[in-house]
C-alpha positions in Angstrom: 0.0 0.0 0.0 1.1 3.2 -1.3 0.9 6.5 0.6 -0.3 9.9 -1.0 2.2 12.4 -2.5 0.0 15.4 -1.2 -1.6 16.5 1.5 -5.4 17.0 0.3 -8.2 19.1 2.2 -11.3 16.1 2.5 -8.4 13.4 2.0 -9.8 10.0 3.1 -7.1 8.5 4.8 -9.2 8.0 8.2 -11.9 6.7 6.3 -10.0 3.8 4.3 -10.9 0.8 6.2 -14.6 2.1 6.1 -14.3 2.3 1.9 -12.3 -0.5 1.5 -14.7 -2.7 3.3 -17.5 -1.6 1.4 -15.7 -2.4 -1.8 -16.5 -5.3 -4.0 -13.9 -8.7 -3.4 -12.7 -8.1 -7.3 -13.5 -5.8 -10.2 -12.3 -5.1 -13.1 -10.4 -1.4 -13.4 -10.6 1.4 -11.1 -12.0 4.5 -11.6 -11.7 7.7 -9.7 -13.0 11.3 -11.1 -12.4 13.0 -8.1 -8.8 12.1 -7.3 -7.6 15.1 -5.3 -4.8 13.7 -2.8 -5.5 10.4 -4.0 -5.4 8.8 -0.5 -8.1 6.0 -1.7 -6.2 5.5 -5.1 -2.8 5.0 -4.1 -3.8 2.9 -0.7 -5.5 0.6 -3.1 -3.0 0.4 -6.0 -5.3 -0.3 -9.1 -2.9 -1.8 -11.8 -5.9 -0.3 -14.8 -8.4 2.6 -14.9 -8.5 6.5 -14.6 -8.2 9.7 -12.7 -9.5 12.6 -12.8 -9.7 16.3 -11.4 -10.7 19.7 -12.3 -7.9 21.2 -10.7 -5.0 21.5 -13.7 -1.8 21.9 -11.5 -3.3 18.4 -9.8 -3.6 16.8 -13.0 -1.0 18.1 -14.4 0.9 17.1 -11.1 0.2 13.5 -11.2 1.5 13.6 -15.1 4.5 14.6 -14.4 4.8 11.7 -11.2 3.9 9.1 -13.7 5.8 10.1 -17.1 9.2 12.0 -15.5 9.2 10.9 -12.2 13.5 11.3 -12.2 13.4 14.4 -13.3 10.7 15.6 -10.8 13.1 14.5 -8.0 15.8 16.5 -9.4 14.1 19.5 -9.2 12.8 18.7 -5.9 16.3 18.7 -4.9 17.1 22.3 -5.8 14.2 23.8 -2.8 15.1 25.4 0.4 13.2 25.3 3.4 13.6 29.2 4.1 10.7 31.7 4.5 11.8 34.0 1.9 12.0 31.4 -0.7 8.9 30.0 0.0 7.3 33.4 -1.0 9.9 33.3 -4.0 8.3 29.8 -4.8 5.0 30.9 -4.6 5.2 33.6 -6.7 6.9 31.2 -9.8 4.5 28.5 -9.1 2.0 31.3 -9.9 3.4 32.7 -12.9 3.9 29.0 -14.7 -0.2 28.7 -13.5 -0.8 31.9 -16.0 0.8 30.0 -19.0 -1.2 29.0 -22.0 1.2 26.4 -23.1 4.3 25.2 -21.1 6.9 23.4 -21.9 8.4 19.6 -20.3 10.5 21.3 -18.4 8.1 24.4 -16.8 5.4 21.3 -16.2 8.3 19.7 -14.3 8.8 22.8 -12.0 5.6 23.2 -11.6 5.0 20.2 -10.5 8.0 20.5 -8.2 7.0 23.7 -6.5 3.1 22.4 -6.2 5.0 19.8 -4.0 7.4 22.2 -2.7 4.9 24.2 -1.1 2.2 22.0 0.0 4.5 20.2 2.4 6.3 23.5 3.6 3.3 25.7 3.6 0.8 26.6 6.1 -1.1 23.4 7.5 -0.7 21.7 4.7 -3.4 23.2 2.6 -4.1 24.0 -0.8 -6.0 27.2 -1.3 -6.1 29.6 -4.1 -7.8 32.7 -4.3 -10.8 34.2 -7.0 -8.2 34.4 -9.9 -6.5 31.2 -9.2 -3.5 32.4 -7.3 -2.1 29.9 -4.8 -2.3 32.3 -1.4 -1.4 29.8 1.8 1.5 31.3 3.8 4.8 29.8 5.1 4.2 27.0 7.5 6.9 25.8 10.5 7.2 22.3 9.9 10.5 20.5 11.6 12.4 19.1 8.7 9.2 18.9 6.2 10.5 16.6 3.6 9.6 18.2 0.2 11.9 15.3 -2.0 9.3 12.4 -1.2 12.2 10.4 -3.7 10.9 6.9 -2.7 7.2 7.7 -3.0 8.0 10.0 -6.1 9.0 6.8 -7.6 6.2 4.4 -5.9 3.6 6.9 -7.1 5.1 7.0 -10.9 4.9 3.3 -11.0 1.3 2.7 -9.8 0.4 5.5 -12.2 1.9 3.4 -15.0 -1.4 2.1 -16.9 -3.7 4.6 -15.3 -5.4 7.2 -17.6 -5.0 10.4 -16.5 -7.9 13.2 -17.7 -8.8 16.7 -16.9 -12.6 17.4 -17.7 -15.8 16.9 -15.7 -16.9 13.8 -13.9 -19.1 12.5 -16.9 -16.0 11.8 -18.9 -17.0 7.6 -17.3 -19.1 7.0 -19.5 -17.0 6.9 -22.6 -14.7 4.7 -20.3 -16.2 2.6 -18.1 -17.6 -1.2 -18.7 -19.2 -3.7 -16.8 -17.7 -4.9 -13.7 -15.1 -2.2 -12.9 -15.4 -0.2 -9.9 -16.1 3.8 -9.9 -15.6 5.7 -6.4 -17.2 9.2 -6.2 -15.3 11.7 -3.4 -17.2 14.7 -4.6 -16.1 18.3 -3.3 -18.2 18.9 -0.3 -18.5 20.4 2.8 -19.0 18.7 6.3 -22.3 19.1 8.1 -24.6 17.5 10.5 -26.9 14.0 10.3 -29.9 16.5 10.5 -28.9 19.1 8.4 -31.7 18.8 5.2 -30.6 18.4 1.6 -32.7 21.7 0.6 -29.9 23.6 2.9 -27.0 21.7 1.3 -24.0 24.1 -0.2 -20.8 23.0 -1.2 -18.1 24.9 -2.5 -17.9 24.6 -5.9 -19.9 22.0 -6.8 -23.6 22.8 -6.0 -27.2 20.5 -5.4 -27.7 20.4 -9.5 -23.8 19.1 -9.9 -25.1 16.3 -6.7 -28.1 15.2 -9.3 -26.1 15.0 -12.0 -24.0 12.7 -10.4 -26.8 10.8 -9.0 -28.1 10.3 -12.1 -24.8 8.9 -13.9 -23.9 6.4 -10.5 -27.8 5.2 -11.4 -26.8 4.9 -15.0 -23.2 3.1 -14.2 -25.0 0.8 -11.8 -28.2 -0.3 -14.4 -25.2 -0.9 -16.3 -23.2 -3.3 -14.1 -21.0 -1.3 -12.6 -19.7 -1.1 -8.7 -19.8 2.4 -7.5 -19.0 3.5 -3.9 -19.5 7.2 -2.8 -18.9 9.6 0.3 -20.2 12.6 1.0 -22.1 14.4 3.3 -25.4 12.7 5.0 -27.6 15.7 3.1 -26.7 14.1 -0.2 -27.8 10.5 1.0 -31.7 11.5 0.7 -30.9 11.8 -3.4 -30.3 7.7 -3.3 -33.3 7.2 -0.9 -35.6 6.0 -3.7 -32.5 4.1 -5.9 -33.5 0.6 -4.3 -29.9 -1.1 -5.6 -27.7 1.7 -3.4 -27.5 1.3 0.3 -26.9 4.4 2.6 -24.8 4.3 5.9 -23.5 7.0 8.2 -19.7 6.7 9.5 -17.5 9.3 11.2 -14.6 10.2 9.8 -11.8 12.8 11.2 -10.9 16.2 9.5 -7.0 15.8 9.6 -6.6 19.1 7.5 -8.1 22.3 8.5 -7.3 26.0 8.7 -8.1 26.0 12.4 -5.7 23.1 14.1 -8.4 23.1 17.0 -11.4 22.3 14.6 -10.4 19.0 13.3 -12.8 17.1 15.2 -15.0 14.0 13.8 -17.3 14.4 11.5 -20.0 12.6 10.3 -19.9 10.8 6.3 -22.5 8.8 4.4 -21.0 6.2 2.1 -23.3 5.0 -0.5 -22.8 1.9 -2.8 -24.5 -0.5 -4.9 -22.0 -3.4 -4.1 -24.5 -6.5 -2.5 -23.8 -7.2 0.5 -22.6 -10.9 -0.4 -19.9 -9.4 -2.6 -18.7 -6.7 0.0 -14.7 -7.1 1.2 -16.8 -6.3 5.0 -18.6 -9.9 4.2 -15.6 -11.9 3.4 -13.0 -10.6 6.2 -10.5 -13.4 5.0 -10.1 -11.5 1.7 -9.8 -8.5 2.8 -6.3 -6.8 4.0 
């Protein structure tokens, strides 16, 4: 089991046994539209299937991981962990973000300084502002390690055979066929068991964005697909009346938040049309 490159606001680490368990015993490829830190993804080490992500750097990140992982660790090399040049950082990472086209080498330092600064900046996070800028501050970390050389490399070769897009979440079904396994992580924000779906915001991705992706895990799963989802327990009242998806409520801990004192538990649904008969949960021996 691999471990994430990134650290990923909404990363699922705490929540892996709960997914994993829920997941069918064997599948076909792996698909994932919402990749983000990839916690799920590289934990699981699919040897087929996709990823995917709106965010560009991201994307373009995990391109660089998989096709020039050497020369990413080269560059990672050439950092300092140093206040001042974490501003200096910033600033270039931002520039290369304003580039039409860019060439192996700027994707490469991009790439770099995406890494660069999301293990040396502020909690961890990765924010930008209204025109895209990447604003988190310098962080104190004690010897943050910004190189990652071993999981650089362990990354780049689970990535191997995985397609790697950039478009909205609908690009499955051009991609997906019967028996491989889709999991939905969504962009959304944590609330309460009561809150009502009527009230429901998230940033980003709104209640019309929610039904669409209802509707396509209906469509994947009339079409024999597995799909597993998490979100928050507003959004499980849109399955209610899907009789082939189940609905259960877990808790699950924030581990990255802009206030270190508000990282308390919070409460998930995960949603799934695996049977129960075919579940990893059912079948303990096969599942590790």
């Amino acid at each position: 089991m691999a471990e994430p490159i990134l650290k990923w606001v909404g990363g699922k680490r705490q929540l892996l046994q709960e997914l994993h368990s829920r997941f069918p015993i064997s599948y076909e490829k792996y698909h994932e539209p919402f990749i983000g830190g990839g916690a799920v993804f590289f934990d699981l080490e699919p040897s087929e299937g996709t990823i995917n992500d709106l965010n560009r750097r991201l994307i373009s990140f995990y391109e660089v991981i998989r096709d020039h992982p050497e020369q990413l660790i080269e560059e990672n090399h050439r950092h300092e962990y140093e206040e001042e040049y974490y501003y200096d950082a910033r600033d270039r990472f931002n520039e290369l973000h304003k580039l039409d086209e860019r060439s192996l080498e700027e994707r490469v330092e991009e790439a770099s300084l995406m890494l660069y600064l999301n293990r040396t900046g502020y909690n961890g996070l990765y924010r930008e502002n209204q025109s895209g800028g990447f604003n988190v501050p310098f962080g104190r970390h004690t010897n943050p390690d910004f190189i990652r050389e071993r999981q650089v490399r362990k990354a780049s070769d689970i990535l191997d055979d995985i397609e790697i897009y950039n478009r909205d979440f609908d690009y499955l079904v051009d991609c997906v066929d019967e028996g491989d396994l889709v999991y939905f992580d969504p962009p959304y924000e944590p609330v309460s068991q009561t809150a009502d779906f009527t009230q429901y915001q998230s940033d980003g991705f709104d209640k019309d964005d929610q039904r669409r992706l209802r509707d396509l895990a209906v469509k994947l799963s009339q079409n024999g697909v597995y799909v597993v989802l998490s979100n928050s327990p507003p959004v499980g009242e849109l399955y209610e009346d899907v009789s082939e998806f189940t609905i259960e409520v877990v808790d699950a801990a924030r581990m990255v938040n802009s206030d270190a004192d508000n990282r308390d538990d919070v409460a998930e649904v995960i949603i799934t049309n695996v049977p129960a008969d075919r579940q990893r949960q059912q079948n303990l021996g096969d599942y590790s």
